[in-house]
C-alpha positions in Angstrom: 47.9 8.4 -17.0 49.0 8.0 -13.7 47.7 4.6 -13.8 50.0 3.9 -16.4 46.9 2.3 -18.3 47.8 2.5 -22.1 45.0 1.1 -23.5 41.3 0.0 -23.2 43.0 -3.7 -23.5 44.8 -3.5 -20.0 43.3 -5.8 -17.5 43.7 -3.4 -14.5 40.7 -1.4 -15.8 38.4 -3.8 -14.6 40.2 -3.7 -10.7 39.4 0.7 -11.3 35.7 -0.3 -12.1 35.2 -2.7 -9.2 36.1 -0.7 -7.0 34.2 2.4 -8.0 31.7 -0.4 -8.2 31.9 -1.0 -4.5 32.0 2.2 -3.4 29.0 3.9 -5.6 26.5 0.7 -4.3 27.7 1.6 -0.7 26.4 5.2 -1.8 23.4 4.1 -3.4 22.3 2.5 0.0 23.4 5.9 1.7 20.4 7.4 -0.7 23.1 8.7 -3.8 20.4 9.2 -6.5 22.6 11.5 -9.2 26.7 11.0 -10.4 27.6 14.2 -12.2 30.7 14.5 -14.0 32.7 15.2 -16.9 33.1 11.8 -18.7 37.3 12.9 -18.8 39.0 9.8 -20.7 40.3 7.2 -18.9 39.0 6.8 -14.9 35.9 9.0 -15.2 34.8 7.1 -18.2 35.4 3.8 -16.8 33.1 5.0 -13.9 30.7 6.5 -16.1 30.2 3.1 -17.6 29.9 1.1 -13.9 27.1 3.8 -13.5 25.3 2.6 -16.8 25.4 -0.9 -15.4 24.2 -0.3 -12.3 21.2 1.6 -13.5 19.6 -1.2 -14.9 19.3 -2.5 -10.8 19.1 0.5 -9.0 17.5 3.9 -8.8 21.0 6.1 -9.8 21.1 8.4 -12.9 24.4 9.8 -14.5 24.1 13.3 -15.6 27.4 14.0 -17.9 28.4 17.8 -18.2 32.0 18.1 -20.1 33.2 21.5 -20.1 32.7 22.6 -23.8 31.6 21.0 -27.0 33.8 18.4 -29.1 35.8 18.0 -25.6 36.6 14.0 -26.7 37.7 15.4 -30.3 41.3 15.1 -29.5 41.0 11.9 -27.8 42.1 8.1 -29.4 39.3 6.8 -31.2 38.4 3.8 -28.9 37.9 6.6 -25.9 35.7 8.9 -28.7 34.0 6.0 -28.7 33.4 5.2 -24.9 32.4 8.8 -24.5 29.5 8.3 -27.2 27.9 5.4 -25.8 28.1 6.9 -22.4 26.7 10.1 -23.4 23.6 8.3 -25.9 23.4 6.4 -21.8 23.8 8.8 -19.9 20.1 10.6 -18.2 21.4 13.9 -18.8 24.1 15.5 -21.1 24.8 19.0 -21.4 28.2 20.8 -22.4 29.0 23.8 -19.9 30.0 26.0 -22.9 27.8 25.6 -25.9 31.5 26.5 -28.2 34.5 24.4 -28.8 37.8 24.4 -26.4 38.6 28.0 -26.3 41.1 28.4 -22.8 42.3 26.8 -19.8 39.4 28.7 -18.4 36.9 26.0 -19.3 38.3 23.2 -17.2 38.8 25.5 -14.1 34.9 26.5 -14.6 34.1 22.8 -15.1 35.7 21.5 -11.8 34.1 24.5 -9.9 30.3 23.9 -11.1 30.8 20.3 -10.9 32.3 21.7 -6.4 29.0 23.7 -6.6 26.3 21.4 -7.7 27.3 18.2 -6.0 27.4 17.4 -2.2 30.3 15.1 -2.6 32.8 13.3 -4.9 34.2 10.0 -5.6 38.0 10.2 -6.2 40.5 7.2 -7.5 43.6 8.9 -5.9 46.7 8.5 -4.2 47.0 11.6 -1.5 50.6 11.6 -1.6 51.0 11.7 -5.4 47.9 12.9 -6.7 49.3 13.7 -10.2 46.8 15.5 -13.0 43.8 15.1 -10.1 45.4 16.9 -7.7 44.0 20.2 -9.5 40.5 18.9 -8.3 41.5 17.4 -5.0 43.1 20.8 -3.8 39.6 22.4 -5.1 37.2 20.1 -3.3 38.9 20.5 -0.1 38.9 23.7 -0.4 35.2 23.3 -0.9 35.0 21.6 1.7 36.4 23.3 4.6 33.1 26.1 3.8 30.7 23.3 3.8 29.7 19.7 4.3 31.4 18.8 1.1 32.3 15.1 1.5 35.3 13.6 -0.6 35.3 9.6 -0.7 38.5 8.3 -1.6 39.4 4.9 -3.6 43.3 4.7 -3.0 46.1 2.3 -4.2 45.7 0.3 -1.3 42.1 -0.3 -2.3 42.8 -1.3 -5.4 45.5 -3.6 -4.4 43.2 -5.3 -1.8 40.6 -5.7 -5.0 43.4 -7.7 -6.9 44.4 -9.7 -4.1 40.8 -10.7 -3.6 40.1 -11.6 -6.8 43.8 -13.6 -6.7 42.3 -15.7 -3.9 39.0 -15.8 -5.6 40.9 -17.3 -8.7 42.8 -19.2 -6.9 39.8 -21.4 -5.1 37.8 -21.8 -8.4 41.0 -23.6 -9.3 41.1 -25.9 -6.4 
């Protein structure tokens, strides 16, 4: 949402998955074997599905953990979707709650055991107006001032250096 991405449609998505694309190889080669996560619509699924393509080259594995069963019910169709293929995908898939939605409760437990079991998370965010995120980013730095926790960023400047990259890029094939 903060995005302001409507729909599956919008070009932009594919400027969000290169640069999570960029950032996980750089982690692969840093020895990142395991992306844990939710599979939330929108940015985590988009990632979820850079993690599916990159498995066929390298050695990662996407273990997908949403925080209770049915958790895409609610969601538009096309993202139901998107979280079925990525789940059939993903190496591992396991709900935290085996019920459906029941309170709040579940999603703070979800971000908590997704703090405890990880050594490190990949965030599309912009520090000063972190929106729905913010939630998690408050959590994980939290997190990490008791440990070695390590938060990577992806921010709007990254993703604005993606598009004018692949401007320029456009721009010589047409030359």
């Amino acid at each position: 949402m903060e995005l302001n991405i409507k729909n599956e449609k919008d070009t932009r998505i594919e400027f969000v998955k290169t640069a999570f694309k960029q950032r996980l190889l750089s982690l692969i080669d840093e020895g990142l074997e395991w992306v844990i996560m939710s599979g939330q619509m929108g940015v985590e699924l988009w990632a979820a599905q850079v993690i599916i393509e990159l498995k066929s080259t390298y050695p990662i594995k996407l273990g997908i953990f949403p925080p209770f069963l049915e958790y895409e019910s609610r969601w538009p169709e096309v993202y139901q979707e998107a979280f079925l293929q990525v789940t059939e995908q993903a190496d591992f898939y396991q709900p935290l709650y085996n019920e459906n939605y029941k309170a709040p409760y579940q999603f703070i437990k979800k971000d908590y055991w997704l703090l405890e079991k990880s050594e490190g998370c990949l965030m599309l965010v912009d520090e000063d107006y972190p929106g729905s995120v913010g939630y998690f980013l408050d959590k994980a730095k939290q997190h990490q001032e008791k440990s070695s926790y390590m938060i990577v960023f992806i921010t709007p400047n990254d993703l604005e250096d993606i598009v004018r990259e692949q401007q320029v890029n456009d721009q010589m094939e047409l030359d």
